[in-house]
C-alpha positions as CSV (number, residue, x, y, z in Angstrom):
1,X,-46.1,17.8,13.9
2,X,-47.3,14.9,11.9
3,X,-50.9,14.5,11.6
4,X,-51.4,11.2,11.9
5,X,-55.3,9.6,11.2
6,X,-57.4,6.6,13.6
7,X,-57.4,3.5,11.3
8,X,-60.9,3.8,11.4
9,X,-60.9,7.4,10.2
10,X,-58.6,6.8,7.7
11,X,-60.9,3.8,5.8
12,X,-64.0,5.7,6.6
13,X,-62.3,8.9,4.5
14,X,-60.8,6.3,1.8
15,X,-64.7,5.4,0.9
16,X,-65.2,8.9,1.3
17,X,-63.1,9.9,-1.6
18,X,-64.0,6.6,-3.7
19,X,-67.2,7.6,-3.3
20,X,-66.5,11.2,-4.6
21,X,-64.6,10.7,-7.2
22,X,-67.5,7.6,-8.5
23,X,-70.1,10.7,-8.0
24,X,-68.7,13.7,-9.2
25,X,-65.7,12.7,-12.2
26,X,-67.8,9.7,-13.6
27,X,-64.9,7.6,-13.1
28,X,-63.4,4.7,-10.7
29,X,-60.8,4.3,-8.1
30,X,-59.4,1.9,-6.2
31,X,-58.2,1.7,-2.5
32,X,-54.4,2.5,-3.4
33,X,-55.5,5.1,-5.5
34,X,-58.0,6.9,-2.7
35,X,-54.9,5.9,-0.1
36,X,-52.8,7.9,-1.9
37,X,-55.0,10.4,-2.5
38,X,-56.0,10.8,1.1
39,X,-52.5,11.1,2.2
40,X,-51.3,13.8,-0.3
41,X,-54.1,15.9,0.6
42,X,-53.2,15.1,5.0
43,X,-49.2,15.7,3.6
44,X,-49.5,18.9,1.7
45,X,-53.7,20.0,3.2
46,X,-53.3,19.4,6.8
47,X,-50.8,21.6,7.8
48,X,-52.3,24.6,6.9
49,X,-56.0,23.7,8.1
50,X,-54.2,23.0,11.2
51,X,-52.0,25.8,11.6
52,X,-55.5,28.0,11.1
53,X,-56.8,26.2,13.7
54,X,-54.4,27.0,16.7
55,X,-54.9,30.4,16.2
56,X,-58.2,30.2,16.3
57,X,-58.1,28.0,19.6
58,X,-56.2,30.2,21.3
59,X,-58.5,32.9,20.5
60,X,-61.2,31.0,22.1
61,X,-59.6,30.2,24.9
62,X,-58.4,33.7,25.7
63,X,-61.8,34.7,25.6
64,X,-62.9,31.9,27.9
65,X,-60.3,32.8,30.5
66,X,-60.7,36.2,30.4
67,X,-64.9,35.7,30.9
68,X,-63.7,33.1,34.3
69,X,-64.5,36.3,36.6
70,X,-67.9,36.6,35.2
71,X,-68.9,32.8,34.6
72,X,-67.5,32.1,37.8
73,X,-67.9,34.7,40.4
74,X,-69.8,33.9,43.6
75,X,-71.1,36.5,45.6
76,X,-69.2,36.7,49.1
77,X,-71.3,37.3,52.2
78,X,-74.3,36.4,50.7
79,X,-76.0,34.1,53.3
80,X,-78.0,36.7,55.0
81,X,-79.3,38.1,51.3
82,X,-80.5,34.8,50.6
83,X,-82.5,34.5,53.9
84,X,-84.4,37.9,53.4
């Protein structure tokens, strides 16, 4: 599955890395240079990040559905226990 990024995303994370780079390696680099940058790390980085993720999701979600009797359990015949 390709990851593909917003437009939006993707210039925010190109300043991002411009800004990085300016910060921490004392040196300059332009928009191509982030752009390329940024999709190396999506190409050969994303994958993996994501592939940990799913797992990880799943996980979560097992425990949610198996916690659906006790997050969402309603006392039957309760009326009368309400009124005393």
């Amino acid at each position: 599955m390709a990851i593909k990024l917003p437009d939006d995303t993707r210039q925010r994370l190109i300043s991002s890395i411009k800004r990085y780079v300016t910060e921490n390696m004392d040196d300059q680099i332009g928009d191509l240079g982030a752009s390329l940058l940024l999709d190396f790390f999506v190409d050969e980085l994303g994958p993996a990040v994501y592939n940990m993720a799913v797992p990880d999701t799943q996980a979560r979600m097992h425990d949610q559905v198996n916690d659906l009797d006790g997050s969402c359990y309603e006392p039957e015949f309760a009326y009368w226990q309400k009124r005393t």
